[in-house]
C-alpha positions in Angstrom: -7.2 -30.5 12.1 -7.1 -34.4 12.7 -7.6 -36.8 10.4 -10.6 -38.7 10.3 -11.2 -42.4 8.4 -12.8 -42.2 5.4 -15.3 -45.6 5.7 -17.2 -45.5 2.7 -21.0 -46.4 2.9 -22.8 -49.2 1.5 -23.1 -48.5 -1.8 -26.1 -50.2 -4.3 -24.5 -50.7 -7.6 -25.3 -48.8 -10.7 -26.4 -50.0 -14.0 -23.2 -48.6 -16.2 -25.7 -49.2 -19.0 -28.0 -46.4 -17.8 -25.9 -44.1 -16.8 -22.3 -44.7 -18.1 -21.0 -41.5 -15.9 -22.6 -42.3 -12.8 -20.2 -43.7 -10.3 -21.0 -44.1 -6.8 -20.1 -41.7 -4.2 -19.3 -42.7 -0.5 -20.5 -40.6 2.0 -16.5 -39.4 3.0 -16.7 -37.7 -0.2 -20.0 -35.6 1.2 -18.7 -35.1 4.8 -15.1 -33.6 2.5 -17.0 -31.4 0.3 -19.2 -30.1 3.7 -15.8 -29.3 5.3 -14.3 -27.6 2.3 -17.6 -25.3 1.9 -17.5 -24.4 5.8 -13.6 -23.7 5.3 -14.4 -21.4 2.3 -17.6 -19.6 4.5 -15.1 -18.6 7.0 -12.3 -17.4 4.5 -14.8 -15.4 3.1 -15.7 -14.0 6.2 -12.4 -13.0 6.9 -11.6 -11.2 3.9 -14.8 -8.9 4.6 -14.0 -8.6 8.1 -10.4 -7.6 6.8 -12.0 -5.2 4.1 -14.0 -3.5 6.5 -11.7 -2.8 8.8 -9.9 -1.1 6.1 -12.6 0.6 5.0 -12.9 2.3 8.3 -9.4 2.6 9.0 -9.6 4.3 5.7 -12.5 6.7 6.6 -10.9 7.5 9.9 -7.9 8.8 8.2 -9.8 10.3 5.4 -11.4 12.2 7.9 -8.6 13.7 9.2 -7.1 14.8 6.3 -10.6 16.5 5.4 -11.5 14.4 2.6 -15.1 15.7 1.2 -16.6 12.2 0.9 -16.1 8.8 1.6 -17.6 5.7 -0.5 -16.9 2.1 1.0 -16.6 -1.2 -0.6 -19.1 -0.6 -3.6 -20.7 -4.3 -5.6 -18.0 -4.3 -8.0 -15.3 -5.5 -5.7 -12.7 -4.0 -3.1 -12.9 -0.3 -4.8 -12.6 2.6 -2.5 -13.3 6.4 -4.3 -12.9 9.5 -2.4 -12.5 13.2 -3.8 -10.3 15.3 -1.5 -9.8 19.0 -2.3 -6.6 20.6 -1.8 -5.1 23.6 -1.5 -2.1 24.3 -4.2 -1.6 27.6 -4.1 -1.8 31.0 -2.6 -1.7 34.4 -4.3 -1.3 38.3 -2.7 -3.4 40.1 -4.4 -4.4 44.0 -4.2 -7.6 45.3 -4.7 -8.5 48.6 -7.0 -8.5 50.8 -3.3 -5.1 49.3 -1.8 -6.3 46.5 0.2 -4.7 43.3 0.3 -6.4 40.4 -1.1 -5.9 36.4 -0.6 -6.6 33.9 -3.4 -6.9 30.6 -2.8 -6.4 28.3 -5.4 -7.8 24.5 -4.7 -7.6 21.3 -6.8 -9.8 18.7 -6.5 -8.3 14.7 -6.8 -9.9 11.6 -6.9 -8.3 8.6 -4.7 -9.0 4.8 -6.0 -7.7 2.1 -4.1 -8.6 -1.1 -5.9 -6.7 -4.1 -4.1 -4.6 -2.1 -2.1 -3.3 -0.1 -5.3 -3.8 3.5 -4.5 -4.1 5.5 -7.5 -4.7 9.7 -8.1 -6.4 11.3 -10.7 -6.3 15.1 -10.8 -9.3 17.0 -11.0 -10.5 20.2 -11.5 -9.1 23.4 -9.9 -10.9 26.0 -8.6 -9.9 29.8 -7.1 -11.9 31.5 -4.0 -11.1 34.3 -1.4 -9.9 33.1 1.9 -14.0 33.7 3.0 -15.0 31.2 0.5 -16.2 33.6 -2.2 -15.9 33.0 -5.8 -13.0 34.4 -7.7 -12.9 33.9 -11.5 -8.9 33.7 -13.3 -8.8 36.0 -16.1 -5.2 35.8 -16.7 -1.7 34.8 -14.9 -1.9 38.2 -13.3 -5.6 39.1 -12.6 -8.4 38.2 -11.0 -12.0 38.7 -11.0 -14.3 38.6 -8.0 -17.9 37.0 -8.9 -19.9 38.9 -6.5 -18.4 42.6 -7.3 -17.1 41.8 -10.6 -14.2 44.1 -9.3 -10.5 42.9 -10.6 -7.6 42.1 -8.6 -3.9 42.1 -9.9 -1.1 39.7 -8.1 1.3 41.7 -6.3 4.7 40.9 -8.1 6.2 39.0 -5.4 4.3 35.9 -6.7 4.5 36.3 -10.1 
């Protein structure tokens, strides 16, 4: 940026009695402050040009991880919140008749990225059939499933 010279405008003088903080401005000073709120426009729209390319860098890769929803820049600031829902665990189960039965057990998390701090909070956990159906936990060894109400006991291999 060059420098310019600052030539200060003609000026009528003030009555110090009338207003004793009143001090005459040049016009420099006006052209400066112009300058300095055009320099702080396009800082600011850098940073949300920056933050939303984030944001959808952000959603792309949330997306392939299979996260279950996505909220952009809210008006509180730079906060991203997402709830994925993995999968933690496992279990071979048998039925009452012999058959062999999967549980799933999934966990839900919540991902906050405030400022480029990432932080997890774990959430709730829940247990369903490879199909999706609902299985209740009854103890460390049996399960229930919703629909039938029938119980299923771990196989001893993954106790």
């Amino acid at each position: 940026m060059h420098e310019r010279p600052c030539v200060p405008s003609k000026v009528e003088s003030v009555d110090d009695s009338a207003a004793p903080f009143s001090k005459p401005i040049s016009l420099c000073r006006y052209q400066d402050l112009a300058e300095a709120e055009n320099r702080l426009r396009e800082q600011q729209a850098q940073e949300r040009n920056s933050r939303e390319e984030r944001s959808s860098q952000i959603t792309s890769v949330s997306q392939q991880l299979g996260a279950s929803e996505v909220d952009t820049d809210n008006s509180r600031g730079r906060f991203l919140n997402r709830t994925i829902e993995k999968e933690i665990q496992r279990y071979d189960c048998e039925g009452i008749d012999g058959s062999s039965i999967t549980v799933v057990e999934c966990q839900y998390f919540l991902e906050q990225d405030q400022d480029g701090s990432l932080r997890t909070y774990p959430g709730a956990r829940r247990f369903a059939l490879a199909n999706g159906s609902a299985v209740r936990r009854i103890d460390g060894k049996t399960f229930e499933l919703v629909d039938t109400g029938e119980l299923i006991a771990v196989r001893a291999c993954n106790i």
